[in-house]
N, C-alpha and C positions, 0 to 999 in steps of 0.2 A: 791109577794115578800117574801122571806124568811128572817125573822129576826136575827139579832145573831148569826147565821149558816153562812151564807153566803152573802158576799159583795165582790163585782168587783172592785179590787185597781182603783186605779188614778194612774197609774205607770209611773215615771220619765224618760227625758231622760238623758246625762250627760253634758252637762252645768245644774249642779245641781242650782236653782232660789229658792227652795222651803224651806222657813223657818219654816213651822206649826211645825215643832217636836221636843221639846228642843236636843240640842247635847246628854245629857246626860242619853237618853231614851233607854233603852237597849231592846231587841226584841231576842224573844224565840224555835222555831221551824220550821225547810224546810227540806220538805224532795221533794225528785225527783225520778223517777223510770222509766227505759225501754218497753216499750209494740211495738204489733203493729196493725195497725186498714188498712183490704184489702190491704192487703202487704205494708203497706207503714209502716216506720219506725216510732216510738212517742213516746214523754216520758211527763210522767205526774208529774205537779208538785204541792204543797201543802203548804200552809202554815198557821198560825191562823196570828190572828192580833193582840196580844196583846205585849205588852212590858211593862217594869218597868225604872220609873226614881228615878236617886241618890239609886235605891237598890230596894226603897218598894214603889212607889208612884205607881199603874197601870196604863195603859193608853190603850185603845182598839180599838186602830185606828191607826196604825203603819203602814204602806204602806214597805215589804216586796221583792215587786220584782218591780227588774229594767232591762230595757230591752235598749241592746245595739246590733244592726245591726240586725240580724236574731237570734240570742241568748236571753235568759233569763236568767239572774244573782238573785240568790234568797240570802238574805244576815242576818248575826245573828252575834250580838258584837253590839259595839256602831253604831249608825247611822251616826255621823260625819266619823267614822273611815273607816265605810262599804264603804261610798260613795267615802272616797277619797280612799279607795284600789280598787274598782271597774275603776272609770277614769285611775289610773296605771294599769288594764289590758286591758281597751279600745283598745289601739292599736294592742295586740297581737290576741283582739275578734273580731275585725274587719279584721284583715291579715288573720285569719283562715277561716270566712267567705267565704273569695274569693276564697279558694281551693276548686278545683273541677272536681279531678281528682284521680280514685279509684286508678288509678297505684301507687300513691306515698303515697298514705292513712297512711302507718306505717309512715314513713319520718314526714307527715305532721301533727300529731300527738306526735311525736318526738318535733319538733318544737315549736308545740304549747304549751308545756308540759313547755318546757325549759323557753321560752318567759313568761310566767305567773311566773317562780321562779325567773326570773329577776326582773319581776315588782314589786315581794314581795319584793325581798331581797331591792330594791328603795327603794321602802316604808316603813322600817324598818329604814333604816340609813338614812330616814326623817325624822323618830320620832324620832330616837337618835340626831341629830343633832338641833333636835328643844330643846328637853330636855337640852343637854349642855348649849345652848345658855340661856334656861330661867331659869335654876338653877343656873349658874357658872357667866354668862354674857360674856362668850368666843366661837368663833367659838370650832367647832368640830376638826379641824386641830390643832388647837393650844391648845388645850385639850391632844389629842395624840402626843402632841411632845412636850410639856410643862408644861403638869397638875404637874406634880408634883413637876415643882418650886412655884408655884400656892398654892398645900395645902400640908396639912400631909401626911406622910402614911397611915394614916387608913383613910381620908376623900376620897384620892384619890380612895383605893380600895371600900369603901363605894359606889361613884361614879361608876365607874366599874360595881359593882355586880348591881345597878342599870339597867345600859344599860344590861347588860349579861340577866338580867328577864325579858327585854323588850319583847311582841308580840307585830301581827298585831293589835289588837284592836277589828278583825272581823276577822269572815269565811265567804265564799262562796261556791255556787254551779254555778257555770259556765254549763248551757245546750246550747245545740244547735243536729240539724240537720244536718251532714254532709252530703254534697250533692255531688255524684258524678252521678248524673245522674238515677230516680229512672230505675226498682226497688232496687239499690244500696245505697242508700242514710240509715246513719245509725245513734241511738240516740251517744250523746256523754256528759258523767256526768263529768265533771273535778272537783274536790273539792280542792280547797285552803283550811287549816286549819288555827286558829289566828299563832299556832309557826310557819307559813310559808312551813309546809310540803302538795306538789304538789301530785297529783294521778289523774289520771284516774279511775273511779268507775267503775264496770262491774254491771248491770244492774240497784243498786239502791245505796243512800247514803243519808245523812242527816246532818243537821248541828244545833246548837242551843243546848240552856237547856235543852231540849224536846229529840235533838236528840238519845242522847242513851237508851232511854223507846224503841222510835220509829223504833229505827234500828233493837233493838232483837225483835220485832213482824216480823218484816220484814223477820227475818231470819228463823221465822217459815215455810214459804210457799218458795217452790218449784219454782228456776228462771232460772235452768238449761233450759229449756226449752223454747221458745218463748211465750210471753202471750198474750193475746187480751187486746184493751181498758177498758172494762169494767171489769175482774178480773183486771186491773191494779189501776183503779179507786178505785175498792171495796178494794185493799189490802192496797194503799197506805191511805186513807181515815180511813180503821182500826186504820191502826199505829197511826194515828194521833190521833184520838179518845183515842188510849193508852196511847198516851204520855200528852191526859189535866191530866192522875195524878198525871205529876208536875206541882206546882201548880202554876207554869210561864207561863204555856202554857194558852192558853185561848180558849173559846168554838167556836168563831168565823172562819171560813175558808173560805179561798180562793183557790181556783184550775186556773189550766191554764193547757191546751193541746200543747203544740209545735207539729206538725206534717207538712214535708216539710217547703215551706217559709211561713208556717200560723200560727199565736196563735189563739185558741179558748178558749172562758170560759165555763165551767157550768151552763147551765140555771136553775131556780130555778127550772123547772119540773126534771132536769137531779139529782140536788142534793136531791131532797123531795124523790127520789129514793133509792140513795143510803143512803142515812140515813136511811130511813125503812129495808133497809136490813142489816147494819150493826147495827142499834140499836135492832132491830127484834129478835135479836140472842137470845134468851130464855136460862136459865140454866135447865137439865136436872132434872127431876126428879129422885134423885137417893133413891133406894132401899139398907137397909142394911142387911146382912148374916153373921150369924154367920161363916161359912167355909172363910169369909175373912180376919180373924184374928186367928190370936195363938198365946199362950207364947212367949214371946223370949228364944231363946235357946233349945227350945221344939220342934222340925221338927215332933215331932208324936202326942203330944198331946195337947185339944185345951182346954182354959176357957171361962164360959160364962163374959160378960161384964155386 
């Protein structure tokens, strides 16, 4: 058993039961990535385990990914928020699911794309409608067509610029395998962000405090190309390793394989692996030469240091 490194979530389904994590526990790095293992489509996914509650409390036992139909939802924001924006895309993760037919692939993509920015945009003028109610004590209707016999002009637009800075509370990464029969069957990254903006990621994407450490490692390496499981593992695995130098992130990970209708995990032999090889990385021994430096402004002539 690997310690610290590595642990196998306890992953949810959505009639969300599970109370162990206060609401207010925030959670730090997922990233997801394209590969493929004997022609079959795969994308590998990453996450640590830690989060912070009310800001600065840690907590290293955050359970990360939730898994709805044949998809894995990997989620970063609050955990109440995550959970209730994931149940609002349930139904569009489940309708995509059942397609399974290459001929309509763009279409169904289309679709699915759209279906997910309805569920945000729900879920936005949830929280706005909750907030009017617990701030004002008035429906949200009667907000919009009366706030301002109600209060001032400046409390009104105060209220306003409120809702106007509203987000979702969370991002996601929406994975799944689209299946149209292999060997067609292709990865598919969809990233929700908290202000609601929908994409399709082409190979890899990330979300969380961690994520944009994690994304420009990412961008180092070469995806034009098709990659195997194991560069996918070794580069997604780096990233991650880049981004514990924020220091939200934590040393703990979990991985998951989506590949076809199956999730696999990392066995501790698979991960005491790749951490030898990405901790392995030794720094050079570098040699210094004088012909490597000169004056500024001097193209001809050089000084000793």
């Amino acid at each position: 058993m690997v310690i610290n490194y590595l642990m196998h979530p306890r992953r949810r389904g959505y009639s969300r039961k599970n109370t162990e994590i206060a609401l207010e526990e925030r959670v730090t790095v997922c990233i997801a990535a394209e590969c493929w293992h004997e022609k079959k489509a795969a994308i590998v996914l990453c996450c640590d385990w830690q989060g912070t509650k009310e800001g600065f409390v840690k907590s290293d036992y955050v359970d990360k990914i939730r898994w709805v139909d044949t998809a894995t939802v990997m989620i970063a924001g609050g955990l109440s928020e995550a959970d209730e924006l994931v149940n609002s895309c349930t139904p569009a993760i489940h309708l995509f699911a059942r397609k399974n037919n290459s001929d309509t692939f763009d279409l169904d993509i289309n679709g699915y794309l759209e279906a997910i920015r309805s569920a945000a945009a729900e879920r936005k003028a949830a929280r706005v409608r909750h907030h009017i109610a617990m701030s004002l004590g008035i429906d949200a209707d009667e907000f919009w067509k009366h706030g301002k016999d109600y209060l001032s002009a400046a409390q009104h637009d105060e209220v306003y610029n409120e809702i106007r800075g509203f987000d979702l509370g969370a991002s996601l990464l929406l994975c799944s395998i689209a299946s149209s029969g292999e060997p067609d069957d292709e990865g598919v990254i969809i990233r929700l962000g908290s202000n609601g903006h929908v994409s399709w990621e082409p190979s890899f994407s990330t979300i969380g405090s961690g994520g944009p450490i994690a994304e420009a490692f990412l961008h180092q390496y070469d995806f034009d190309q098709e990659i195997g499981l194991m560069e996918c593992l070794y580069r997604v695995f780096s990233a991650k390793v880049a981004a514990e130098k924020n220091p939200q992130v934590g040393e703990t990970t979990s991985f998951e394989i989506l590949m076809g209708r199956h999730r696999y995990d990392v066995s501790d032999e698979g991960f005491k692996y790749l951490k030898q090889k990405v901790m392995g990385r030794r720094k050079p021994k570098l040699e210094f030469k004088q012909e490597f430096v000169q004056l500024e402004g001097d193209e001809t002539k050089k000084d000793q240091l």
